[in-house]
C-alpha positions in Angstrom: 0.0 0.0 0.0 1.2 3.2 -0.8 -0.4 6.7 0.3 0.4 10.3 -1.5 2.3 12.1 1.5 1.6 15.6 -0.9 -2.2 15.1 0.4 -3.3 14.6 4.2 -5.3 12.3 5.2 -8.7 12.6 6.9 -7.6 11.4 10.7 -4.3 13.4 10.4 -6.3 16.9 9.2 -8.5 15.6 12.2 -6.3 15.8 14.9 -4.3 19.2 13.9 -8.1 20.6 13.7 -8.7 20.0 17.4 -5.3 21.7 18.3 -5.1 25.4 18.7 -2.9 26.9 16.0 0.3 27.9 17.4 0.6 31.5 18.1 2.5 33.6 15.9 4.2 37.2 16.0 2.3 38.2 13.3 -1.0 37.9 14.9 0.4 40.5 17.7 2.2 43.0 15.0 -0.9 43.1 13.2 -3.9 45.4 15.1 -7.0 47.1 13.0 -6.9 50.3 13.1 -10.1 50.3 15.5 -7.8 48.7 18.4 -5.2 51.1 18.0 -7.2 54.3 18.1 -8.7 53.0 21.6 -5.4 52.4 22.6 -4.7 55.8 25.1 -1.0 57.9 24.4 -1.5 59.0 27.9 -3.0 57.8 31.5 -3.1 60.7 33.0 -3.5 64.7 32.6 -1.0 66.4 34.3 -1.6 69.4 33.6 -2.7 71.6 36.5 -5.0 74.2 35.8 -4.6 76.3 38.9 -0.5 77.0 39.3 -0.1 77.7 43.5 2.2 79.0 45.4 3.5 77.8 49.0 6.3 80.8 49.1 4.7 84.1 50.8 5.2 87.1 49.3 6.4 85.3 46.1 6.2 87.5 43.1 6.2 84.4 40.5 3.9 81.2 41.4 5.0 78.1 41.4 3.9 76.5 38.5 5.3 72.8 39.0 2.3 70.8 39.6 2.5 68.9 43.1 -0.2 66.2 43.6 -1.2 65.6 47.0 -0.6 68.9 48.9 -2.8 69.5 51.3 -0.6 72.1 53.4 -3.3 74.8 52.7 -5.8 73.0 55.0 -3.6 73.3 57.8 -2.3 77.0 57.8 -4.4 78.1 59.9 -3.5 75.4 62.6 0.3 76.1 61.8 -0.1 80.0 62.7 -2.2 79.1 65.7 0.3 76.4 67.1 3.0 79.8 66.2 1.1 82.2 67.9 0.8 79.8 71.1 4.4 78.9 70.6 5.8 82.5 71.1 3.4 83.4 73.9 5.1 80.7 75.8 8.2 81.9 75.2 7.1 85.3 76.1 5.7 83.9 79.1 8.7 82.0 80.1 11.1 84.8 79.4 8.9 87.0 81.8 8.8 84.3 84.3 12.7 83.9 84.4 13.6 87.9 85.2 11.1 87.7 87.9 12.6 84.7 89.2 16.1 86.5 88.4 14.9 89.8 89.8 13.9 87.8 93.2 17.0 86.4 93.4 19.2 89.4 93.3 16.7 90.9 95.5 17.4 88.6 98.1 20.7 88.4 97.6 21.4 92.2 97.6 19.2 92.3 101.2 20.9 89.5 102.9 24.0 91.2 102.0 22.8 94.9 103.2 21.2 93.1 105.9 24.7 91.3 107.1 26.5 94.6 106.8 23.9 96.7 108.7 24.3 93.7 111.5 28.1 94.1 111.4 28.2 97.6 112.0 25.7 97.8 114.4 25.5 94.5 116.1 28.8 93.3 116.2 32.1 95.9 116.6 35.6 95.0 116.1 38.5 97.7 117.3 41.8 97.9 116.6 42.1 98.8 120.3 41.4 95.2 121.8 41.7 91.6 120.4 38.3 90.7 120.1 34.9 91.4 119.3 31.5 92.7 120.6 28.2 91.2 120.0 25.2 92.4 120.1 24.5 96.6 121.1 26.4 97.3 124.3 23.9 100.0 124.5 21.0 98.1 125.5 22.3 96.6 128.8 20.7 95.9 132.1 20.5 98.4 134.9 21.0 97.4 138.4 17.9 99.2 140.4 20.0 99.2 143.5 23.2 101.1 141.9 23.1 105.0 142.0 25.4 107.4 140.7 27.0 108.5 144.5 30.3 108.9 143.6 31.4 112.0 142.1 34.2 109.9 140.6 36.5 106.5 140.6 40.0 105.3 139.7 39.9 102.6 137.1 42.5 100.3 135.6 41.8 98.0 132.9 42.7 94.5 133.6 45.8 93.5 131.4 47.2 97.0 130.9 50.1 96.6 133.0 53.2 97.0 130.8 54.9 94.7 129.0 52.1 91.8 130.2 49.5 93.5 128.1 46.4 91.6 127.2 43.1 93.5 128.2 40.4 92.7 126.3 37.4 95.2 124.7 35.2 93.2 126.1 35.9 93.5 129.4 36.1 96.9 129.3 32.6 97.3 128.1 31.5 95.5 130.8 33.3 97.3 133.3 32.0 100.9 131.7 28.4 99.3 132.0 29.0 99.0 135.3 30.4 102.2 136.1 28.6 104.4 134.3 25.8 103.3 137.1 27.8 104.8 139.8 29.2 107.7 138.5 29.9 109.9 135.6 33.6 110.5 135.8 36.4 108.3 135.8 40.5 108.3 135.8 42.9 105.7 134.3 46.7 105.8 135.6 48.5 105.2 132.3 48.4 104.9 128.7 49.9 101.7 128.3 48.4 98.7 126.4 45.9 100.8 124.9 44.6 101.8 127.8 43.3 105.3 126.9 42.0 103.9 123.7 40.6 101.0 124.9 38.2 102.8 127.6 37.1 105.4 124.8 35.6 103.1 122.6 34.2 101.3 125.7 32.5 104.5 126.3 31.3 105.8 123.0 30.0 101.6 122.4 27.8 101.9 125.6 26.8 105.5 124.9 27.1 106.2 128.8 27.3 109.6 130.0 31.2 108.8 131.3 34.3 111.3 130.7 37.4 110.2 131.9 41.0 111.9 132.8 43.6 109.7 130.7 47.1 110.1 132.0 50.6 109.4 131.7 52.5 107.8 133.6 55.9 107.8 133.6 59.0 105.9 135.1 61.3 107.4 136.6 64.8 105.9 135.7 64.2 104.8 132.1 65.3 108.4 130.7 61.5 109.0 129.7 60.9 105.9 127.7 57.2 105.3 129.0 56.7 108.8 129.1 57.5 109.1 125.2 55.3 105.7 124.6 52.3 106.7 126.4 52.6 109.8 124.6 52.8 108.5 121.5 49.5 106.4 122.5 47.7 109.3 124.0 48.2 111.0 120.8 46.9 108.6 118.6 43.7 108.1 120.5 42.5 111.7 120.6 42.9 111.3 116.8 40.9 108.7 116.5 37.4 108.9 119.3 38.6 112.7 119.6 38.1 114.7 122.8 34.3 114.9 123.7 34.7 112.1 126.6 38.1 113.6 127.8 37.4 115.8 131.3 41.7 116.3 131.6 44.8 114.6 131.2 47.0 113.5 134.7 50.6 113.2 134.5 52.3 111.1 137.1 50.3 108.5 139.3 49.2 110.8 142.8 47.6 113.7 140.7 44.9 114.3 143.2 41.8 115.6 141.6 39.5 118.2 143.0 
C-alpha cells in the first residue's frame, strides 16, 4: 500500500483541527486600526489648571504641579500652634527675670542686711583683740546702783606694761558697770591701749562717762614710758577725739578736786 504524503489524510487533518494553532508574532504585529485608536498615548493629565504658590510674598507662582498637597488646609493650625508657641516663650522669658529679679533681690538684702548687722550689732577695734556682739547699749540696769560717787580710779585688767592683754570686752562691761555709779572716771597710764581701749568702751555703751587719761611715767628709764604713752595718748584723741576727755594726769598721785 502506498499513500500520496503531498495530500493529508482525513484522521491526520483531524487531529491538527482540534489543536489550537500555534501562536505567531504576526498575529500580535498586526492590530486594525479600531484597536489602535482605543489604545490611550496618555493615563493621565498632568496638567494643573490652577498654578499655586507655598512661598509668601512670592512674586512668580510656582507653577510645577504637586499632587497631594494638602498644606493649605492646615495653615491656619500652623499659625495658631506659632502664635501659642511665642506666647510661651514670652511667658517663660517673663517668668525667668522675675525669678532672676527675686534672686538678686534677696541676695542684695541678705548682704545689706549682714553689713547693717556688722556695723551695728557686732564691733571690732583695733584697740582690743576681740569682738563685741550684740548693742552694748541696750544693757541691764541694776535698780539698786546710783550714781553717789562724784568719781573713781579705774584700771583695765591687762594694761600693766609689757604683760598687756586687756580685752574690749571687758572693758565694756566694766563701763556698763560704772557708768551706774558715776559719771567720771581716771585711768593711771596709757599703756596697752589703755586710753583707747576705755574710749571706745565709752562711745560703744553711749554712757554719759568722761574720763581723765594720763601718763605715767618711770622714773629711771630716761622718759621711755613717758614718750610711749605719749605716742599712745596721741593717737587716740585722733581717733574717738576729745568729747569724753574731762583732763589729762601726768604722774600717778595727781589728786583731783
Amino acid at each position: 500500500m502506498s499513500r500520496d504524503l503531498a495530500t493529508p489524510s482525513s484522521d491526520l487533518q483531524d487531529y491538527y483541527d482540534h489543536i489550537p494553532p500555534a501562536h505567531r508574532i504576526s498575529d500580535y504585529n498586526t492590530l486594525s486600526s479600531q484597536n489602535q485608536q482605543n489604545i490611550p498615548l496618555s493615563a493621565v493629565d498632568v496638567t494643573d489648571p490652577e498654578p499655586y504658590s507655598d512661598i509668601p510674598g512670592a512674586s512668580t507662582p510656582r507653577t510645577r504641579p504637586h499632587f497631594g498637597d494638602r498644606r493649605g488646609e492646615y495653615a491656619g493650625y500652623v499659625e495658631e500652634k506659632s502664635r501659642d508657641g511665642r506666647r510661651k516663650l514670652w511667658v517663660l522669658g517673663a517668668l525667668s527675670a522675675l525669678v532672676i529679679a527675686i534672686v538678686l533681690a534677696i541676695i542684695l538684702g541678705v548682704v545689706l542686711s549682714r553689713k547693717s548687722s556688722s556695723s551695728s550689732s557686732s564691733t571690732s577695734s583695733s584697740s582690743g583683740n576681740d569682738t563685741i556682739s550684740g548693742d552694748p547699749s541696750q544693757f541691764t540696769k541694776d535698780a539698786r546702783l546710783k550714781q553717789s560717787f562724784w568719781g573713781i580710779a579705774y584700771t583695765p585688767e591687762g594694761t600693766l606694761y609689757p604683760d598687756c592683754g586687756a580685752e574690749l570686752s571687758d572693758v565694756v562691761t566694766d563701763m556698763q558697770l560704772l557708768s551706774q555709779l558715776t559719771t567720771r572716771i581716771r585711768v593711771y597710764g596709757a599703756d596697752c591701749n589703755t586710753t583707747a581701749l576705755v574710749l571706745t568702751a565709752i562711745e560703744l555703751t553711749k554712757t554719759n562717762l568722761t574720763v581723765y587719761i594720763a601718763n605715767f611715767p618711770e622714773a629711771d628709764d630716761n622718759g621711755e614710758a613717758y614718750d610711749r604713752q605719749k605716742t599712745a595718748i596721741q593717737s587716740a584723741i585722733q581717733t574717738y577725739g576729745t568729747s569724753h576727755i574731762a583732763g589729762v594726769t601726768v604722774g600717778n598721785e595727781f589728786i583731783l578736786d
